[in-house]
C-alpha positions in Angstrom: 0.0 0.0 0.0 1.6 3.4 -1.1 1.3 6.3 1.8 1.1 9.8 0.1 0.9 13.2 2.1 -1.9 16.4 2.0 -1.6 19.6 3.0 -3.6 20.0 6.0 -5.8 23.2 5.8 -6.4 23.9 9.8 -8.1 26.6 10.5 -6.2 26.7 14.1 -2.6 27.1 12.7 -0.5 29.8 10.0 -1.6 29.2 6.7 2.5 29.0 5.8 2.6 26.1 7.3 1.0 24.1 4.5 4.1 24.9 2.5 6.8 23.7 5.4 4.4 20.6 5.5 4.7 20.4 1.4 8.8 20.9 2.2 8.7 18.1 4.5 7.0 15.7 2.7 9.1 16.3 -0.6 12.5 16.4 1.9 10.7 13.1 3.3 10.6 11.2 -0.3 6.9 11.1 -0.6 6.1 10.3 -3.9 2.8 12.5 -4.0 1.1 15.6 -2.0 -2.3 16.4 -2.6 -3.3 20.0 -2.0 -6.9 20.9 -1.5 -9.1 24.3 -1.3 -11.5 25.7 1.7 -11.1 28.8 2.9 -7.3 30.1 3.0 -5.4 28.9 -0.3 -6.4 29.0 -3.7 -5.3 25.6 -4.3 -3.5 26.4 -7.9 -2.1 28.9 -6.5 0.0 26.8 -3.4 0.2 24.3 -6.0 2.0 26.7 -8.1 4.1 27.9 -5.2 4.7 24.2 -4.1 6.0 23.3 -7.2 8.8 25.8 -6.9 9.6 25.2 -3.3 10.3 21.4 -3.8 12.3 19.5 -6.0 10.4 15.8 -7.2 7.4 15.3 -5.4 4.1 14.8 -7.8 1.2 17.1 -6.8 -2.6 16.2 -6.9 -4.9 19.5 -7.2 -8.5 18.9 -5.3 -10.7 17.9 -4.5 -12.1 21.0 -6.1 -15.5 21.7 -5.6 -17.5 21.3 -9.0 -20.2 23.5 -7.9 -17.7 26.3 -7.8 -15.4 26.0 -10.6 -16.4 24.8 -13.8 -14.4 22.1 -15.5 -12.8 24.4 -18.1 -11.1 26.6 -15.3 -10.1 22.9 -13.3 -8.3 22.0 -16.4 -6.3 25.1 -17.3 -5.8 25.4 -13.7 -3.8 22.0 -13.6 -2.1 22.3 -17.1 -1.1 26.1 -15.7 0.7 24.9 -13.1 2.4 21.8 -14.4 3.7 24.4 -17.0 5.2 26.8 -14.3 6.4 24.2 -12.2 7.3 21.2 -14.9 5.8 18.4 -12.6 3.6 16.2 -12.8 0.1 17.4 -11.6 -3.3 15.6 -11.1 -7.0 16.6 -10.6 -9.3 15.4 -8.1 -12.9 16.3 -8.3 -15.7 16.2 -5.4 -18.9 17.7 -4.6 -18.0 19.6 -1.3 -20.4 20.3 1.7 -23.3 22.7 2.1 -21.3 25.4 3.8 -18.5 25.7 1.3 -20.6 25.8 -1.6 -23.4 27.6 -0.6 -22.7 29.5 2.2 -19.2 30.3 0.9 -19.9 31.1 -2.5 -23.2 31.6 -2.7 -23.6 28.6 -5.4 -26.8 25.8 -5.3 -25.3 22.5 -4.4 -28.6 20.7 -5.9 -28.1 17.7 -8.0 -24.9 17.7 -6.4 -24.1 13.7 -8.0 -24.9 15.0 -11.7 -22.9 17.8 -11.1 -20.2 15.9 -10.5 -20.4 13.2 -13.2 -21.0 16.0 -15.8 -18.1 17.5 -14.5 -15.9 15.1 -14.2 -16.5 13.5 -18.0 -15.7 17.1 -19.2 -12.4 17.0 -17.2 -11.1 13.5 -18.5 -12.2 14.8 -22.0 -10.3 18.2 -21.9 -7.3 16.7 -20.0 -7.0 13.7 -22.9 -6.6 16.6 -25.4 -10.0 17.1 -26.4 -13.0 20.1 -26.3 -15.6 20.8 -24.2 -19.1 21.3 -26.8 -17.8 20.4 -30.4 -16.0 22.0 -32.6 -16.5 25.8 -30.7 -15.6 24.6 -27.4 -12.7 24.8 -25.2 -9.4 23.3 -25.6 -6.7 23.5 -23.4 -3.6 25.4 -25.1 -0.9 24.1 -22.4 0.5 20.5 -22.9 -1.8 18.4 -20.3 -0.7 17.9 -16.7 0.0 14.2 -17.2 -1.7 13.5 -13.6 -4.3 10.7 -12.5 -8.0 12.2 -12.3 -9.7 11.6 -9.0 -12.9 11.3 -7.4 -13.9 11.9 -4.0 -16.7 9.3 -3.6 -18.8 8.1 -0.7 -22.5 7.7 -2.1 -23.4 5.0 -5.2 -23.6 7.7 -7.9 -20.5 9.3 -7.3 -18.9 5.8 -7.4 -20.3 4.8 -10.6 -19.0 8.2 -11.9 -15.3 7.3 -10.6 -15.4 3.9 -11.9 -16.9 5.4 -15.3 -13.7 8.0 -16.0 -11.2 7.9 -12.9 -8.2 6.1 -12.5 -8.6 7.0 -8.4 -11.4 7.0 -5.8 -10.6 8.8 -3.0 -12.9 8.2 0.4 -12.4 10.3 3.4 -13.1 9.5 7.3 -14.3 5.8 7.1 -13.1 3.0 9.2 -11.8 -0.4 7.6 -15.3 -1.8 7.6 -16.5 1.4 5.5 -13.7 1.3 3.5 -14.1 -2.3 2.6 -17.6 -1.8 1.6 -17.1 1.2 -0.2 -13.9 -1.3 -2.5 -16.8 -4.1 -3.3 -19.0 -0.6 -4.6 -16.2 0.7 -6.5 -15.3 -3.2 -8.3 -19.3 -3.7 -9.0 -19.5 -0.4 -10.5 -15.9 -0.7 -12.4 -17.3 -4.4 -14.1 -20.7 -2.6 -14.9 -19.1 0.4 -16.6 -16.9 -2.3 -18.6 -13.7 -0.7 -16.9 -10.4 -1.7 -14.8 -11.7 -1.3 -11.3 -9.8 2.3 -10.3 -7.2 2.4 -7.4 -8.5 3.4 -4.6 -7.0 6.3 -1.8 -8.1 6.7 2.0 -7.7 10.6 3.2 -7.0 9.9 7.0 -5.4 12.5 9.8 -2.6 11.6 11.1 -0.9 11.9 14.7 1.7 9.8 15.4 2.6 9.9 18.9 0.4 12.8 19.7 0.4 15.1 22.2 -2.7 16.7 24.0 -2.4 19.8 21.2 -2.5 16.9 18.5 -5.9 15.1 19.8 -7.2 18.7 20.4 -6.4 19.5 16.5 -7.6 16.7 15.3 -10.9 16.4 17.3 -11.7 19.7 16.2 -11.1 19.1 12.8 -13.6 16.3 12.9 -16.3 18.5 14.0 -17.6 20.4 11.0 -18.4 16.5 9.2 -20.7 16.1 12.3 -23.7 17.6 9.7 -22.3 16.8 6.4 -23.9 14.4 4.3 -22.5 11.2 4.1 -19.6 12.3 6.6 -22.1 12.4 9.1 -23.7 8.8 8.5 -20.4 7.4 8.5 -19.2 8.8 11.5 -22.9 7.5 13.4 -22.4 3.6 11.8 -18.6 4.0 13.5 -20.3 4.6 16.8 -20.4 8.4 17.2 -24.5 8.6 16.7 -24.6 10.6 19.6 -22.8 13.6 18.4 -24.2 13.7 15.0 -27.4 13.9 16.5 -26.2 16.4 18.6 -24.8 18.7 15.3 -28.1 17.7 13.4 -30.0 19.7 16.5 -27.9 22.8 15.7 -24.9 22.6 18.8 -22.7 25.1 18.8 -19.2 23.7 17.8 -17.5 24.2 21.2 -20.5 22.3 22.5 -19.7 19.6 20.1 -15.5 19.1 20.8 -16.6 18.1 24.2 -19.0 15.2 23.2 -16.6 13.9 20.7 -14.5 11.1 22.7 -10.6 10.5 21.9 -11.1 7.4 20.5 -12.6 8.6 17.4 -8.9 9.8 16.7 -8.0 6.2 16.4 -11.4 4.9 14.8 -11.4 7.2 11.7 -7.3 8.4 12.0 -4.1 7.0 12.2 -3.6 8.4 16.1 -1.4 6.5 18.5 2.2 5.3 19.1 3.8 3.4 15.6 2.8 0.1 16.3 -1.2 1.3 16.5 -0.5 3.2 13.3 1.5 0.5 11.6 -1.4 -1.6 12.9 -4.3 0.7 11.4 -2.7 0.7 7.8 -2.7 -2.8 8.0 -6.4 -3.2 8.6 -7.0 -0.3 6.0 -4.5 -2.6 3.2 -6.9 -5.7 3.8 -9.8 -3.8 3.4 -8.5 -3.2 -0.4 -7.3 0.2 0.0 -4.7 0.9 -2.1 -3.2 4.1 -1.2 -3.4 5.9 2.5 -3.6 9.7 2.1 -2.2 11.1 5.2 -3.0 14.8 6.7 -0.4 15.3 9.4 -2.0 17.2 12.5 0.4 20.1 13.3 -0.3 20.9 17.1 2.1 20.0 18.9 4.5 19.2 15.8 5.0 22.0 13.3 4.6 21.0 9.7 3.8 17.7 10.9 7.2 16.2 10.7 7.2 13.9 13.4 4.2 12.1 12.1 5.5 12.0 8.2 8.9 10.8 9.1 7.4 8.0 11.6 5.3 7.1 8.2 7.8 7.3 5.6 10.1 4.8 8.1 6.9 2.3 8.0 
């Protein structure tokens, strides 16, 4: 099972420190960093800035949010920077949640699957070189970003759409059970759609030997999926129905970090000493993950270099 890093986005620390984290994991010899976009980066533009900071590491742009950017402005996006930075660059695609998309930016998140699956057959088609709407459409005038196309993926329609056109499925907070489940969705749907089932990634924070600032950061990070579709039935099936339920009835967030227990750190994270991490990446290999995405908390370790080197040693 490959292990690649992300740039954590947390809200709680400098928003330089997702480029000391993108140092470290190029330093480190990860062979990929994914980058995503919520509130602080544009995510072309780190990607951009990323790519001139390190020296091999491949990048993955997204998921970007398809209710927000069109698939046009994706692809020149990720041809734009793998033309400023010469490296290798891929594009992952997802829906979002409620607040980013429609609080945020004032966009309708309705028909949120066919959204996606619109989207994300436009992408492939301008990434392989060819237009959007015929002969009058767009075309991307950079040489293509070479990168794998990705899709973030919990419910059945967004699965059939990455087993349709992706060569990744990416899957975010699940345990080994989920994940499991979510592989035998993503090989049904691959044989249906007449394709090679796609590989399939596993965003997961990480904390290895954490410190009271690193269960604080990660617990809080947690919260906001508490009322997010999908996130939020996950996270009741892993045994944390009490605290959904609590976020569905409108608790404040503060309200919220107090009902979540530690052990959700280590039921939906890669949280403890090496040999519970080494021991959690197993579990999430036999499940039929193929890649472990890791988000290093940073309290308590800046950049999150304890945790990546601990990772890239297992």
């Amino acid at each position: 099972m490959d292990i690649s890093a992300v740039v954590g986005m947390w809200l709680d620390r400098p928003p330089e420190e997702a480029l000391h984290t993108a140092v470290l994991a190029d330093r480190l010899g990860f062979g990929e960093l994914w980058i995503g976009e919520t509130g602080t980066w544009d995510a072309f533009a780190l990607a951009t800035a990323v790519g001139l900071a390190t020296d091999a590491i491949a990048l993955t742009v997204g998921p970007m949010p398809v209710a927000v950017r069109d698939p046009a402005m994706i692809a020149m996006g990720a041809a734009s920077v793998t033309a400023l930075t010469r490296r290798r660059v891929g594009v992952a695609l997802g829906t979002s949640n409620p607040t980013l998309v429609e609080d945020w930016h004032g966009r309708s998140r309705a028909g949120a699957a066919g959204t996606l699956e619109e989207s994300v057959r436009a992408v492939a088609t301008l990434l392989g070189g060819g237009r959007t709407n015929g002969e009058s459409g767009f075309r991307l005038r950079l040489g293509p970003p070479e990168g794998p196309l990705t899709v973030a993926a919990l419910g059945d329609r967004a699965i059939a759409t990455a087993a349709a056109y992706a060569d990744r499925m990416v899957i975010n907070l699940v345990t080994p059970q989920q994940a499991a489940d979510l592989k035998e969705k993503l090989d049904t749907a691959a044989r249906k759609a007449g394709r090679p089932t796609p590989r399939l990634a596993a965003w997961m924070p990480a904390a290895v030997d954490p410190v009271p600032e690193s269960y604080a950061q990660l617990i809080w990070g947690l919260v906001p999926y508490l009322s997010v579709p999908g996130y939020s039935a996950n996270l009741a099936a892993a045994g944390f129905s009490d605290a959904v339920e609590l976020a569905r009835a409108g608790t404040a967030p503060r309200d919220l970090l107090t009902a979540l227990p530690l052990e959700l750190a280590g039921t939906i994270g890669l949280a403890g000493d090496t040999a519970a991490v080494r021991s959690r990446l197993a579990a999430y290999a036999d499940a039929g993950v193929d890649e472990v995405a890791v988000v290093p908390v940073t309290g308590g370790d800046p950049g999150g270099e304890r945790t990546l080197s601990a990772l890239r040693k297992l």
